[in-house]
C-alpha positions as a Python dict, from the first residue, in 0.01 Angstrom:
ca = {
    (1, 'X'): (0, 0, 0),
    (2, 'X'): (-165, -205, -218),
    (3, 'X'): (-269, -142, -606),
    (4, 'X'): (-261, 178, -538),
    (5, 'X'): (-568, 152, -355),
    (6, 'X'): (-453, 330, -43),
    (7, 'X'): (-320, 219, 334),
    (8, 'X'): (-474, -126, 387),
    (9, 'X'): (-793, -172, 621),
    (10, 'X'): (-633, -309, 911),
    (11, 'X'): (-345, -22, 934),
    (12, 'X'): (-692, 178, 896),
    (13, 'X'): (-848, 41, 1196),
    (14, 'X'): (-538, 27, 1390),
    (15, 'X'): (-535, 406, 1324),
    (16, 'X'): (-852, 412, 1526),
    (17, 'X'): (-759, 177, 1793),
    (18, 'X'): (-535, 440, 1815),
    (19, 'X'): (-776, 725, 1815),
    (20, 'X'): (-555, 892, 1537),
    (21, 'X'): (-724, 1185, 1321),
    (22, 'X'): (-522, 1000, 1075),
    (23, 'X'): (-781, 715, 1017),
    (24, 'X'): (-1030, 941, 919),
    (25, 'X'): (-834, 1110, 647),
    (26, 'X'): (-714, 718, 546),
    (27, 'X'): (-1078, 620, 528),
    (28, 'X'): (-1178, 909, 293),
    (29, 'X'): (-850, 891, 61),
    (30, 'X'): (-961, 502, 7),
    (31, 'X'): (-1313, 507, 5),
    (32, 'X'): (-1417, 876, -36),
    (33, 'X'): (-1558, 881, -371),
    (34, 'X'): (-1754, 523, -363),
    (35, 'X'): (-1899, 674, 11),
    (36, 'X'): (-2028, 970, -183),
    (37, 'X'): (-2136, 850, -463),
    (38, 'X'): (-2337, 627, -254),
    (39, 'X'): (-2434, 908, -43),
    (40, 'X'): (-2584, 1083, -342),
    (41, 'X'): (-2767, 807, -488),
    (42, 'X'): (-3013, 854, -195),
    (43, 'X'): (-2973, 1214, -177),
    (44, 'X'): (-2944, 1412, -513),
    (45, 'X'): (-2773, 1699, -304),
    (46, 'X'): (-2402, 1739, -266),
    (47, 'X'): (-2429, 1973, 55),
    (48, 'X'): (-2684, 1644, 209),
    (49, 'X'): (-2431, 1398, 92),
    (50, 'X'): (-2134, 1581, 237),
    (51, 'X'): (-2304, 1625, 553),
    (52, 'X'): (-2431, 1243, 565),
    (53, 'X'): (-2038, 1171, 482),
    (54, 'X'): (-1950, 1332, 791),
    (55, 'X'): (-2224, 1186, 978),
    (56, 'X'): (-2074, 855, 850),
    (57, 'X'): (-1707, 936, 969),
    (58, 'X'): (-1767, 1042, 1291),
    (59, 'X'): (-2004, 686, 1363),
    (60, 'X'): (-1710, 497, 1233),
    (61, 'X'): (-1493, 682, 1455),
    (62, 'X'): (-1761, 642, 1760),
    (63, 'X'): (-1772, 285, 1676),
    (64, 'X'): (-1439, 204, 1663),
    (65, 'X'): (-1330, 71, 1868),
    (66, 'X'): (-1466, -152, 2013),
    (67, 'X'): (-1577, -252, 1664),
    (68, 'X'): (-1322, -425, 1461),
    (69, 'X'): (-1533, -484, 1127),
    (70, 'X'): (-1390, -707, 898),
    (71, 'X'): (-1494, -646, 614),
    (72, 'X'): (-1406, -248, 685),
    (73, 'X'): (-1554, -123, 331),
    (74, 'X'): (-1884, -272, 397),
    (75, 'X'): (-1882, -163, 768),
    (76, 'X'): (-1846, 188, 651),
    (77, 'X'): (-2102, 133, 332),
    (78, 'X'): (-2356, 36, 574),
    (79, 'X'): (-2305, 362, 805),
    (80, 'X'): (-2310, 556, 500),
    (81, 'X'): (-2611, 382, 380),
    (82, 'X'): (-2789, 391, 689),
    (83, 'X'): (-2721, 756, 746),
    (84, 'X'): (-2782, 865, 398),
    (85, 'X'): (-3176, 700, 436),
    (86, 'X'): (-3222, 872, 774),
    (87, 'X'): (-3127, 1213, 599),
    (88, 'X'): (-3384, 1139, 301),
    (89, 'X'): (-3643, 1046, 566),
    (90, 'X'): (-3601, 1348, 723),
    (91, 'X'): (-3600, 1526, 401),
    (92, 'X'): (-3914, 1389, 236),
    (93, 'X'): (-4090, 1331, 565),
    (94, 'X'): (-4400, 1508, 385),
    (95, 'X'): (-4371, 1371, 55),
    (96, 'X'): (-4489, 1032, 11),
    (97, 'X'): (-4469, 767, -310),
    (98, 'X'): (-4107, 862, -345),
    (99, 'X'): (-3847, 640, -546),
    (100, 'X'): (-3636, 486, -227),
    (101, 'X'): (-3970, 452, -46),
    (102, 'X'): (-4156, 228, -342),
    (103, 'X'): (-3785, 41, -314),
    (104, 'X'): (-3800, 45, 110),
    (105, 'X'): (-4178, -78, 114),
    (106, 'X'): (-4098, -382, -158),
    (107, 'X'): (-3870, -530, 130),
    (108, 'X'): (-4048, -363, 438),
    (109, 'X'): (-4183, -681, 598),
    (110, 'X'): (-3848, -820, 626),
    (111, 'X'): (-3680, -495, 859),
    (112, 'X'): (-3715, -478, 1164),
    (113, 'X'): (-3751, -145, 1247),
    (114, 'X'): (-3779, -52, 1619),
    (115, 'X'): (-3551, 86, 1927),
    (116, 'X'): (-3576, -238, 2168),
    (117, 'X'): (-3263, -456, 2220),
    (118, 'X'): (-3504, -748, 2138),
    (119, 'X'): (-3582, -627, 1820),
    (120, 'X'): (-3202, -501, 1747),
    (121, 'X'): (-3093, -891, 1809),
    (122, 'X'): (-3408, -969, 1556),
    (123, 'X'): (-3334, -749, 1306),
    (124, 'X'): (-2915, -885, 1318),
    (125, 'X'): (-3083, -1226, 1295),
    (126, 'X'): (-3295, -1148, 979),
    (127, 'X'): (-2950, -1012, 809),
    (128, 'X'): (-2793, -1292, 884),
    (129, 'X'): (-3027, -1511, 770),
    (130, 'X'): (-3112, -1302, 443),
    (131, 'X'): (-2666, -1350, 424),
    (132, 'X'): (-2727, -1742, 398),
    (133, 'X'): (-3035, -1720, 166),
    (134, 'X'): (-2844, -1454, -55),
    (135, 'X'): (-2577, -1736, -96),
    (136, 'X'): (-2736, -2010, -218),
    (137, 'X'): (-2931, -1817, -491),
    (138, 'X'): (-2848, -1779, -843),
    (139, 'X'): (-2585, -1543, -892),
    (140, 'X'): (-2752, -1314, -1115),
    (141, 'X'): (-3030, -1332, -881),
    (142, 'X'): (-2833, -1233, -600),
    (143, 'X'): (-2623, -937, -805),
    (144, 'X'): (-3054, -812, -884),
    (145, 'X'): (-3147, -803, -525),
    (146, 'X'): (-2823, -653, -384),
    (147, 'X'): (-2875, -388, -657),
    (148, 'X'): (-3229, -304, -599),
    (149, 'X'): (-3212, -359, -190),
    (150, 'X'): (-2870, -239, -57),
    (151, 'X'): (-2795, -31, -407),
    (152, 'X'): (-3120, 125, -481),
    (153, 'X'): (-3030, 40, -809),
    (154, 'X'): (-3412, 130, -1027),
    (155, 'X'): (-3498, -193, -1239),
    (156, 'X'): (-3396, 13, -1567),
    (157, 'X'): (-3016, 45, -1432),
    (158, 'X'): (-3053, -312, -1319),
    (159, 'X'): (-3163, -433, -1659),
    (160, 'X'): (-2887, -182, -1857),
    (161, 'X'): (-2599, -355, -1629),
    (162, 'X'): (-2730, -704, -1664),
    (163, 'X'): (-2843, -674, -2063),
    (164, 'X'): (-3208, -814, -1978),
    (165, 'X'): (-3548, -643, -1968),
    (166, 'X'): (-3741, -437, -1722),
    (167, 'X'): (-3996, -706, -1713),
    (168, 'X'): (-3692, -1011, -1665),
    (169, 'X'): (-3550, -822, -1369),
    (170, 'X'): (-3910, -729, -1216),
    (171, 'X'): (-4014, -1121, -1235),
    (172, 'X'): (-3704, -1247, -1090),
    (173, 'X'): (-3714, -987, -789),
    (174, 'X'): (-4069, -1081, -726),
    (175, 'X'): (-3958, -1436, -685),
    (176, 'X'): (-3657, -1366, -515),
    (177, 'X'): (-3864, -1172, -210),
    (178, 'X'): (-4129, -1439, -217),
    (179, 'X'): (-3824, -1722, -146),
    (180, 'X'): (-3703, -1514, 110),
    (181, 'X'): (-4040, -1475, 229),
    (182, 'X'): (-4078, -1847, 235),
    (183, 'X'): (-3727, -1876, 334),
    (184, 'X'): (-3776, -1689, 708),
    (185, 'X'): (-4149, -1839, 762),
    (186, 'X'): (-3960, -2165, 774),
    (187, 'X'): (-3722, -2035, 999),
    (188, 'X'): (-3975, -1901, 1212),
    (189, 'X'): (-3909, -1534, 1157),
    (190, 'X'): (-4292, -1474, 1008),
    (191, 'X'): (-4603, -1660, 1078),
}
């Protein structure tokens, strides 16, 4: 125990080396409430986000092992993530010119969406190279993008949290995806 903060990540993932129904109940006791509440910033619907939590779990448990994330939290933000926009796909499959999709299209050119192994190795490349360009950007910079692009954050909450305006954050993620943008053409990601 630490901080009060629950059983520590590795006794987590040990618990499902060990394929004991204890990890699961671990992982929800420590990170429960931050996996819904990011569940339901997609979703706006506690049954969804319950069932996307469970959705979550049981990929965590499918994936590990062999997976041995380290970092575990953002391992299991990402499957949370990840399965809280397929559920909102599915749900507003008819509706277009929704919030998360104005978000999704701002950064579409740089996911790699497709079923191949070729483009699942692309699309790991691209993260890892958005990683490095994420680090050697400003910091507030970095804290707006991670907000708006793995957050959802809107640019109002992004502007509250920060104490600048609408139109300061807008600028500043317009020139943040045009250095990425200029950051992976010279990497050879985009012609």
């Amino acid at each position: 125990m630490k901080g009060g903060f629950g059983m520590e990540d590795q006794l987590i993932i040990k618990l499902f080396f060990e394929r004991s129904e204890d990890a699961i109940r671990e992982l929800n006791l420590k990170y429960g409430k931050i996996c819904k509440r990011l569940a339901n910033k997609f979703l706006h619907n506690e049954q969804d986000a319950e069932e996307c939590i469970n959705d979550a779990y049981l990929a965590v448990w499918n994936t590990i092992p062999p997976q041995n994330p380290n970092p575990f939290s953002a391992y299991v933000f990402r499957i949370v993530k990840n399965t809280a926009l397929k559920k909102y796909r599915a749900n507003t499959a008819q509706k277009r010119n929704n919030y998360y999709d104005v978000i999704l299209e701002e950064v579409d050119e740089f996911l790699a969406v497709s079923e191949t192994v070729e483009s699942e190795i692309l699309a790991k490349e691209i993260g890892n190279r958005i990683n490095v360009f994420l680090g050697r950007i400003k910091d507030r910079d970095r804290i707006m993008f991670v907000q708006r692009y793995w957050f959802c954050y809107s640019v109002e909450e992004i502007a509250k949290t920060l104490g600048v305006s609408k139109n300061y954050v807008t600028v500043h993620l317009h020139r943040t995806r045009e250095k990425l943008r200029d950051d992976l053409k010279s990497e050879g990601f985009y012609e």
